[in-house]
N, C-alpha and C positions, 0 to 999 in steps of 0.2 A: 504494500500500500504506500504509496508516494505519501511523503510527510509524516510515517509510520514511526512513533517513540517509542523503542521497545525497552523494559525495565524487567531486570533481571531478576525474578521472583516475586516481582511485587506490579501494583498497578501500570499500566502501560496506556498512555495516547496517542490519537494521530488521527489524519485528516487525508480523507481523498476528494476530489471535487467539491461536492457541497456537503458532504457528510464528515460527520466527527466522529471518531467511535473511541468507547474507553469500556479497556479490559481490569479485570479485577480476579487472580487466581485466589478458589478457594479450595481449600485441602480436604474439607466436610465430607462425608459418606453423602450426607440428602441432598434432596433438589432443591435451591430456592423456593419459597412460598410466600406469596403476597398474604399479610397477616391484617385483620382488622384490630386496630390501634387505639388507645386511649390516650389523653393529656398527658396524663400520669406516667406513659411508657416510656422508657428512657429508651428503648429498642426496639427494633424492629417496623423503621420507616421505609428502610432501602430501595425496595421494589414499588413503593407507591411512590414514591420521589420520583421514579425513573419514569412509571407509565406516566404521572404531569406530567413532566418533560416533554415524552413521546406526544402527549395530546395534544401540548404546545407546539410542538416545534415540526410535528413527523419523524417516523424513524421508527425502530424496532429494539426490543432485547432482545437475547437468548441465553442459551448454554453450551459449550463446548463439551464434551466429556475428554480427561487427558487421556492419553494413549497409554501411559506407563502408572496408571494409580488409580487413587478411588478419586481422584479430587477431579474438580473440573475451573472451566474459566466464566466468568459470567462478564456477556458484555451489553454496551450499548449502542445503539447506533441514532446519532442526533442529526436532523436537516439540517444545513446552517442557510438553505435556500427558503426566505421568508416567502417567496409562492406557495411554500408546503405547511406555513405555519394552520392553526386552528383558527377559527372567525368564531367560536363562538365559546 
């Protein structure tokens, strides 16, 4: 990926055309799960943060599963072309 920041073990960004994508290696057996949240939570906002975004902006998450572990990478993928942004 042209503009591609790779970080060795840990978070990585970068940018192709109009998209931004930022990776995030997690070592966990489970899948990410979007959790319903209270004020009170100190945790577990991660993936509602990202679908805003996503609603905001266009764009996608997912999951990579690693090839050599149980762990995987969880990324995102953000528009940074405001024709893709949301209107409402």
């Amino acid at each position: 990926m042209p503009g591609h920041r790779q970080a060795l073990g840990g978070p990585a960004a970068g940018y192709s055309g109009n998209d931004l994508r930022t990776e995030v290696p997690d070592h966990g057996i489970g899948r990410p799960v979007r959790r319903q949240t209270t004020a009170d939570d100190e945790q577990g906002r991660g993936l509602e943060l990202l679908d805003g975004l996503i609603d905001l902006n266009g764009g996608a998450r997912g999951v990579v599963d690693d090839t050599d572990g149980p762990g995987k990478t969880v990324y995102v993928v953000l528009s940074l072309d405001s024709s893709q942004a949301s209107t409402g």
